[in-house]
N, CA and C atoms as a LAMMPS dump frame, in Angstrom:
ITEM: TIMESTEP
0
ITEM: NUMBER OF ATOMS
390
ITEM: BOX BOUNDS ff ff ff
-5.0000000000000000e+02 5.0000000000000000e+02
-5.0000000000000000e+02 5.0000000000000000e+02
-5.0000000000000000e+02 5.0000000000000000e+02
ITEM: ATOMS id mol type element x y z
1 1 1 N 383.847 122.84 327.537
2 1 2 C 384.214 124.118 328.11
3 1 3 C 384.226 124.013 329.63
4 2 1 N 385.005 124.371 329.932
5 2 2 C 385.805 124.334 331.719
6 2 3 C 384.761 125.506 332.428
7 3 1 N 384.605 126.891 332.024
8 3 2 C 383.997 127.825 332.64
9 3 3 C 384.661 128.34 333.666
10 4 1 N 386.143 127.79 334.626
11 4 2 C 386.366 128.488 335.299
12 4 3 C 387.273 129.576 335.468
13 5 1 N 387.463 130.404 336.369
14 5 2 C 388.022 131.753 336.148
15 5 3 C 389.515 131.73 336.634
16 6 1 N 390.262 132.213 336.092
17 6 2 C 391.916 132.32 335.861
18 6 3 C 392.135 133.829 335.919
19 7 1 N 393.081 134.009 337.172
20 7 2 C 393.47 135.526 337.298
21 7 3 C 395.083 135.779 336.936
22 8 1 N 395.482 135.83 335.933
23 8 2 C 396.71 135.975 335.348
24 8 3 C 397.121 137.449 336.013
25 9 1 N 398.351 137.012 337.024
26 9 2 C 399.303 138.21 337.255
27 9 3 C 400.551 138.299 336.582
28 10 1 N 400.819 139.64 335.739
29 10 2 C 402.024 138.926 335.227
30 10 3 C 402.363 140.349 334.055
31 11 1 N 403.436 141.066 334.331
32 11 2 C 403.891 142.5 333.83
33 11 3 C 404.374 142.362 332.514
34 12 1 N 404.318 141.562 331.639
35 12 2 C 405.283 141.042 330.876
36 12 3 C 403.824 141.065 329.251
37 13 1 N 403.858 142.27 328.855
38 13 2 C 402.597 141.749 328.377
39 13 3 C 401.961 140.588 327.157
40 14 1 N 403.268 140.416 326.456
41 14 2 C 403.463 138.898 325.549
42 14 3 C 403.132 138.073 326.421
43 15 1 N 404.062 137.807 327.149
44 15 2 C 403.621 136.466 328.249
45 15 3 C 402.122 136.469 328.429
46 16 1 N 401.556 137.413 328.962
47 16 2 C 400.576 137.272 329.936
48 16 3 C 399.507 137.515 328.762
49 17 1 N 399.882 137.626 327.447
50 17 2 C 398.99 137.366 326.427
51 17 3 C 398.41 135.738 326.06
52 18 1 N 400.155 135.179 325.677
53 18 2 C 400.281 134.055 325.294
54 18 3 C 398.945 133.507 326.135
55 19 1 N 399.345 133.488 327.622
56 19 2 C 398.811 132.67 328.83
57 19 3 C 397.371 133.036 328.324
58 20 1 N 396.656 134.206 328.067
59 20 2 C 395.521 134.446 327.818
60 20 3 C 394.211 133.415 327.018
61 21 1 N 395.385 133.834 325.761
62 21 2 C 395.263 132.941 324.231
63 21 3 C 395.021 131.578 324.754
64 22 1 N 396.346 130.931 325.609
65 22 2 C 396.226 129.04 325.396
66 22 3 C 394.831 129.223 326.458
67 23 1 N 394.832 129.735 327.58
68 23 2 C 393.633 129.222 328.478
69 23 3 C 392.533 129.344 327.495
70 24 1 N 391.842 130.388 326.913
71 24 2 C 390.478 131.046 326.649
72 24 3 C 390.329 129.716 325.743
73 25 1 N 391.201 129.2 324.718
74 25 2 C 391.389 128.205 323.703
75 25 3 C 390.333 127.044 324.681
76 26 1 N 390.997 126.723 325.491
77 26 2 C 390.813 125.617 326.264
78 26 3 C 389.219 126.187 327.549
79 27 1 N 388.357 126.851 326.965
80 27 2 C 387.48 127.43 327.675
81 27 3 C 387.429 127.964 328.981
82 28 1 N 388.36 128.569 329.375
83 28 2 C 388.671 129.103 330.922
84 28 3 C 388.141 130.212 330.543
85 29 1 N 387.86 130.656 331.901
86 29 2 C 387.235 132.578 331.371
87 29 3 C 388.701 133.379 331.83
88 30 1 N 389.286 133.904 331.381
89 30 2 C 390.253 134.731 332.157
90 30 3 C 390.025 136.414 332.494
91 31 1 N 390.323 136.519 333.61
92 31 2 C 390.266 138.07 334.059
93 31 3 C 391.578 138.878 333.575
94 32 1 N 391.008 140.275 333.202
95 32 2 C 392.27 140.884 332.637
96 32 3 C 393.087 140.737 333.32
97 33 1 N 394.53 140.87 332.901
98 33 2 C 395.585 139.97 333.22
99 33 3 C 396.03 141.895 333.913
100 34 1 N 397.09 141.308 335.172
101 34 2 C 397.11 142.483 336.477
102 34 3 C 398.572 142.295 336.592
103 35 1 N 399.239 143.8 336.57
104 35 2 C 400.638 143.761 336.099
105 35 3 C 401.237 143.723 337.586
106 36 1 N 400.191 144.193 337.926
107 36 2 C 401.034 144.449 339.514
108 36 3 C 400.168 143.413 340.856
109 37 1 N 400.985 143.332 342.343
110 37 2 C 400.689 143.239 343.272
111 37 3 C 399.595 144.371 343.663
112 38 1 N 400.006 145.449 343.82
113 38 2 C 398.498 146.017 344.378
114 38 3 C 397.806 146.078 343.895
115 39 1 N 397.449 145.816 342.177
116 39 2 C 396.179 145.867 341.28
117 39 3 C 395.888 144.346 341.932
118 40 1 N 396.458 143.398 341.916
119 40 2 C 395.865 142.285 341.859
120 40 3 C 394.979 142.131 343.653
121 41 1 N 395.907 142.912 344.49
122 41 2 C 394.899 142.735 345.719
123 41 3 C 393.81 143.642 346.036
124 42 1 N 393.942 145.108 345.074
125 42 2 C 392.683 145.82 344.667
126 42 3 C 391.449 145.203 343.8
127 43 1 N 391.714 144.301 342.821
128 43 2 C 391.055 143.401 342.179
129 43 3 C 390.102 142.297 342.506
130 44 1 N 390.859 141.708 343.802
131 44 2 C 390.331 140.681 344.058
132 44 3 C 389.236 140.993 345.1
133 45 1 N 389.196 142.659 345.923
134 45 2 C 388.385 142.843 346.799
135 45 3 C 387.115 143.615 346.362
136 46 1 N 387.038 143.45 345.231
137 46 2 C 386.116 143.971 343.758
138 46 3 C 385.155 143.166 343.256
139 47 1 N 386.399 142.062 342.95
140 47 2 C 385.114 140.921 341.808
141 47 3 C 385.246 140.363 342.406
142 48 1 N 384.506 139.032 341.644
143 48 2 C 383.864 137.845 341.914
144 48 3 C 385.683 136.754 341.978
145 49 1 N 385.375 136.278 343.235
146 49 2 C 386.979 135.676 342.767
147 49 3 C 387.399 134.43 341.745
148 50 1 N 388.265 134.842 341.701
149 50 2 C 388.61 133.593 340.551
150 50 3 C 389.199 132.269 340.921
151 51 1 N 389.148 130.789 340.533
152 51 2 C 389.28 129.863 340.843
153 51 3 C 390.547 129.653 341.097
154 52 1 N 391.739 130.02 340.486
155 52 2 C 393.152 129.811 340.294
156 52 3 C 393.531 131.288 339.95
157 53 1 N 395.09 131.215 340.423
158 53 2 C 395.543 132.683 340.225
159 53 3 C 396.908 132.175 339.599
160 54 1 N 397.752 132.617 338.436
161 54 2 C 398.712 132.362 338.191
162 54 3 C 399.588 133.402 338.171
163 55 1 N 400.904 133.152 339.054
164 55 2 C 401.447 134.229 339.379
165 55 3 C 403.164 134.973 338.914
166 56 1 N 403.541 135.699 339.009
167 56 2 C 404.732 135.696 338.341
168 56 3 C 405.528 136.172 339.709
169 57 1 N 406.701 136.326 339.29
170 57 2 C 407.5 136.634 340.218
171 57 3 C 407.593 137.978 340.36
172 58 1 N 408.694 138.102 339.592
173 58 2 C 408.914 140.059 339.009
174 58 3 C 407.853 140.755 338.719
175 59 1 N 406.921 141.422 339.18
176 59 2 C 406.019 142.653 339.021
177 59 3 C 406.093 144.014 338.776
178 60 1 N 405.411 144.507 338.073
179 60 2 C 405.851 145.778 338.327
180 60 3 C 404.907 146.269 339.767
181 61 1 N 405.774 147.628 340.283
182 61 2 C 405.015 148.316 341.408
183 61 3 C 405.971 147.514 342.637
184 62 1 N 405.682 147.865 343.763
185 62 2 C 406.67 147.572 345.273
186 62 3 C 406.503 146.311 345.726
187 63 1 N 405.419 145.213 344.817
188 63 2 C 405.092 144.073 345.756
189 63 3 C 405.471 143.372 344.7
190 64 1 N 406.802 142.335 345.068
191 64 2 C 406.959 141.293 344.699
192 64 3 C 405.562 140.312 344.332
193 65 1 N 405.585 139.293 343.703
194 65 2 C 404.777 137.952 343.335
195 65 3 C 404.659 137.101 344.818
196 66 1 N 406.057 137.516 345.352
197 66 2 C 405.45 135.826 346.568
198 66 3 C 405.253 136.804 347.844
199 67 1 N 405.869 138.213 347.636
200 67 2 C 404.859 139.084 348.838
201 67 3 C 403.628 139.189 348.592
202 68 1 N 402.884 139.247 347.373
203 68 2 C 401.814 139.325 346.616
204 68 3 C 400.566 138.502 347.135
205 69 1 N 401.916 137.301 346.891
206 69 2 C 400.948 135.755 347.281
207 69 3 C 400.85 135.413 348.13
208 70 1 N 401.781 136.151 349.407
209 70 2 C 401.624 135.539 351.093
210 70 3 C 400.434 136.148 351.31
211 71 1 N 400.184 137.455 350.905
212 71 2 C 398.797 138.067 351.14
213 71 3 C 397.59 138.059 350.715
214 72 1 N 397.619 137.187 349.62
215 72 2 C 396.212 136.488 349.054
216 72 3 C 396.09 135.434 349.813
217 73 1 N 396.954 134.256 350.049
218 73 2 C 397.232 133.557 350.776
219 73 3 C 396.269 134.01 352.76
220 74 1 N 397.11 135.032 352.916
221 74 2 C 396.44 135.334 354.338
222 74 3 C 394.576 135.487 354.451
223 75 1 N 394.458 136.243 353.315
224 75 2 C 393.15 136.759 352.951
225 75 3 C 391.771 135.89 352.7
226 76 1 N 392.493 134.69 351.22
227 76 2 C 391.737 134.382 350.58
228 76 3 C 392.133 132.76 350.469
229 77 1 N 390.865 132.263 350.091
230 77 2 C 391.408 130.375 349.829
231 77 3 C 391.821 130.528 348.111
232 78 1 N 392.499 131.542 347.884
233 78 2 C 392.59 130.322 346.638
234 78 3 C 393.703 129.874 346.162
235 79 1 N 393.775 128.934 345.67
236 79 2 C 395.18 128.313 344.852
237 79 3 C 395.871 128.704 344.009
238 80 1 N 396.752 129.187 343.759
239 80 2 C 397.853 129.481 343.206
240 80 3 C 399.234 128.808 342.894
241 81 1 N 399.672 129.334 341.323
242 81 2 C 400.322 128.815 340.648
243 81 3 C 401.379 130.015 339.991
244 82 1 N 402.887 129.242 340.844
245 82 2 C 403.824 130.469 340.444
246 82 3 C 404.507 130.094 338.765
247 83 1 N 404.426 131.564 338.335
248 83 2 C 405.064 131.019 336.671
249 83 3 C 406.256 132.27 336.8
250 84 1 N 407.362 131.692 336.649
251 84 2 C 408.481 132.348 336.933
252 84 3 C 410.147 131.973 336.362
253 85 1 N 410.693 133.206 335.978
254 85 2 C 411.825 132.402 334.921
255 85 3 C 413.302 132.611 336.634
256 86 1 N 413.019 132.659 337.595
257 86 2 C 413.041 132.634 339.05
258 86 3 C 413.55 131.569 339.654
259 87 1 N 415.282 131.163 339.641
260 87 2 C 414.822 129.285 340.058
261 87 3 C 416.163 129.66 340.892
262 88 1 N 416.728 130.875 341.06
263 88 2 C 417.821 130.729 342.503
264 88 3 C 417.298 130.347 343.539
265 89 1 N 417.861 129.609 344.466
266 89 2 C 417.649 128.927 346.141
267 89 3 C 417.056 130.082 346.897
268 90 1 N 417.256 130.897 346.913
269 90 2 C 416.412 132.121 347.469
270 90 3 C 415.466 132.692 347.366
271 91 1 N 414.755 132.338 345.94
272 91 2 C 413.607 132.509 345.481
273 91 3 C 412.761 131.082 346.13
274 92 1 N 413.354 130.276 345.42
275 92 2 C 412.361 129.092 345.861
276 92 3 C 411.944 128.629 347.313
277 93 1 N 413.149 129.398 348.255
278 93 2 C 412.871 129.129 349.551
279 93 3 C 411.85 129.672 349.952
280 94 1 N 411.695 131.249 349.232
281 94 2 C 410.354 131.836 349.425
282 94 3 C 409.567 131.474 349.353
283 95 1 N 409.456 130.735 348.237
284 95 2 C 408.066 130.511 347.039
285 95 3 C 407.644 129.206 347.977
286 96 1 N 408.132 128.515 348.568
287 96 2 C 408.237 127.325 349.565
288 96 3 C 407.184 127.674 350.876
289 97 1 N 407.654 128.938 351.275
290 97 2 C 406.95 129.686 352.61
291 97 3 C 405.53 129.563 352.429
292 98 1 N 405.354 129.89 351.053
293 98 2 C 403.787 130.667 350.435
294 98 3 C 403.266 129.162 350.203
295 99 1 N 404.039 128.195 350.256
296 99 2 C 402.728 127.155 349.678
297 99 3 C 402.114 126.893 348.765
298 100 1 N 402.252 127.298 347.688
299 100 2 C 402.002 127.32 346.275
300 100 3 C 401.47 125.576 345.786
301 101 1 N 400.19 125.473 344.934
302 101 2 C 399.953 124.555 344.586
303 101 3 C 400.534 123.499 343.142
304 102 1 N 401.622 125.228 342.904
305 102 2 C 402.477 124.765 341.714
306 102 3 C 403.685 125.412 341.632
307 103 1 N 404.408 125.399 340.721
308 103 2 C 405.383 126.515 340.05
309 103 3 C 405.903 125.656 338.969
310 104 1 N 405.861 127.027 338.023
311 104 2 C 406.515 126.268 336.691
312 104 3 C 407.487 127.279 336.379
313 105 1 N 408.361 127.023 335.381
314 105 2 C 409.546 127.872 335.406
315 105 3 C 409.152 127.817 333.47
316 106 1 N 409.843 129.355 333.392
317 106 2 C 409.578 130.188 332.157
318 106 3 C 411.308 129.597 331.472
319 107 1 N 411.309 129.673 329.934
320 107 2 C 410.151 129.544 328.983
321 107 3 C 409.369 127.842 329.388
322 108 1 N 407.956 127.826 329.796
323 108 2 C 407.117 126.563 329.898
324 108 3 C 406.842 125.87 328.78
325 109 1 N 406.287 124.721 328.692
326 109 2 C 405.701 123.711 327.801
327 109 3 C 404.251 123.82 328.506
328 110 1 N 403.701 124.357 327.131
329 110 2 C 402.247 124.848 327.232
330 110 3 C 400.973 123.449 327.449
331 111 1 N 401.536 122.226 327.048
332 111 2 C 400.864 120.863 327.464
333 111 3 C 401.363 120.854 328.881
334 112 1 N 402.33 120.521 329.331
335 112 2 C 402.667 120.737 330.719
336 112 3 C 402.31 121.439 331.861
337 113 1 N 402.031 123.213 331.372
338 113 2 C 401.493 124.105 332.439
339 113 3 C 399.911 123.592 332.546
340 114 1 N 398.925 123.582 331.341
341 114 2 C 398.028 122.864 331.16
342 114 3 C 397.64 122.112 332.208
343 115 1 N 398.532 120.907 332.255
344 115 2 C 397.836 119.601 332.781
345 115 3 C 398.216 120.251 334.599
346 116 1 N 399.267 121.247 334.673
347 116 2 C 399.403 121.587 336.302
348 116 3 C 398.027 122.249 336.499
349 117 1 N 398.125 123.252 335.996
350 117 2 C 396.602 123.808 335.898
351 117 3 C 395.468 122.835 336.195
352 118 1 N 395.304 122.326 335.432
353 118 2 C 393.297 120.993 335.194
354 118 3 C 394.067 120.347 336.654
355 119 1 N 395.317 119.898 336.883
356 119 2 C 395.591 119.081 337.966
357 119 3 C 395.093 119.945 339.424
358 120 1 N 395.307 121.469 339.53
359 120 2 C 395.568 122.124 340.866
360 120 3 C 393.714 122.429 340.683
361 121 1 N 393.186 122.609 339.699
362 121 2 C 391.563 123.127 339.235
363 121 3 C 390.741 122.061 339.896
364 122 1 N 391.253 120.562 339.379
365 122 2 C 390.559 119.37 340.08
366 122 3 C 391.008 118.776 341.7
367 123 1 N 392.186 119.539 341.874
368 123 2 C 392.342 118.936 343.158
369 123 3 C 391.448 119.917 344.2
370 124 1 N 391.374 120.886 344.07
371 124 2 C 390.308 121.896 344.18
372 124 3 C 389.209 121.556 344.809
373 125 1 N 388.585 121.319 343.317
374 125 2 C 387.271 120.689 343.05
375 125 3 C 386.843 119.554 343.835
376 126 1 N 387.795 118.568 344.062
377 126 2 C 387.856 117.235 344.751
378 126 3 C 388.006 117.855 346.325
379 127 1 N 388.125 119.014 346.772
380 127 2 C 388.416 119.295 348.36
381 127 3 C 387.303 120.138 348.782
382 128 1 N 386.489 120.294 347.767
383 128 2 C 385.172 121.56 348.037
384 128 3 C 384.183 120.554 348.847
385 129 1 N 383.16 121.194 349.412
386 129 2 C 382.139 120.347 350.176
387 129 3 C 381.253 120.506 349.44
388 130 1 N 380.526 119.452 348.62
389 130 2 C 379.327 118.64 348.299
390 130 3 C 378.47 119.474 348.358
């Protein structure tokens, strides 16, 4: 069991089930999953933060995913991972700005998002101080 915490953003509520289901499987704790940009930056100034944030593009509410994420980004250290069915040149140029420690494009291969995940969790882990 992994133990660490996964903040699933993501309006879509199958999706952001699925995502629920494979992590918890694989012992992650996940935080209820946050449909929107301003729940998710009301959220995060609440709890305990979470290790990885996986993010979507399309939200519901006024804040895009990578406006979402420039501002966790400004705020907060944590890493993030865009999951998005999102792959025009205009999106990605964005998603480019924000720095993202991943992006995977929808429908995913659930071994695949996986190993980005344990990959962005341990590179993490490997950059924390001792």
């Amino acid at each position: 069991m992994t133990g660490e915490i996964i903040l699933i953003v993501e309006d879509e509520g199958l999706i952001a089930l699925h995502l629920t289901e494979m992590l918890e499987k694989r012992g992650y704790r996940i935080y209820d999953p946050v449909p929107s940009g301003e729940k998710v930056l009301e959220q995060l100034g609440k709890s305990p933060l979470p290790d990885l944030i996986l993010m979507d593009i399309g939200l519901a509410g006024s804040l895009d995913g990578i406006e979402t994420a420039r501002l966790i980004k400004l705020q907060f250290l944590l890493p993030l991972i865009f999951v998005t069915a999102y792959t025009s040149e205009r999106f990605l140029e964005r998603i480019r700005e924000v720095e993202p420690e991943g992006v995977i494009t929808k429908p995913f291969d659930d071994r695949e998002f996986l190993t980005l995940i344990r990959s962005v969790l341990d590179s993490r882990q490997a950059e924390a101080p001792q």
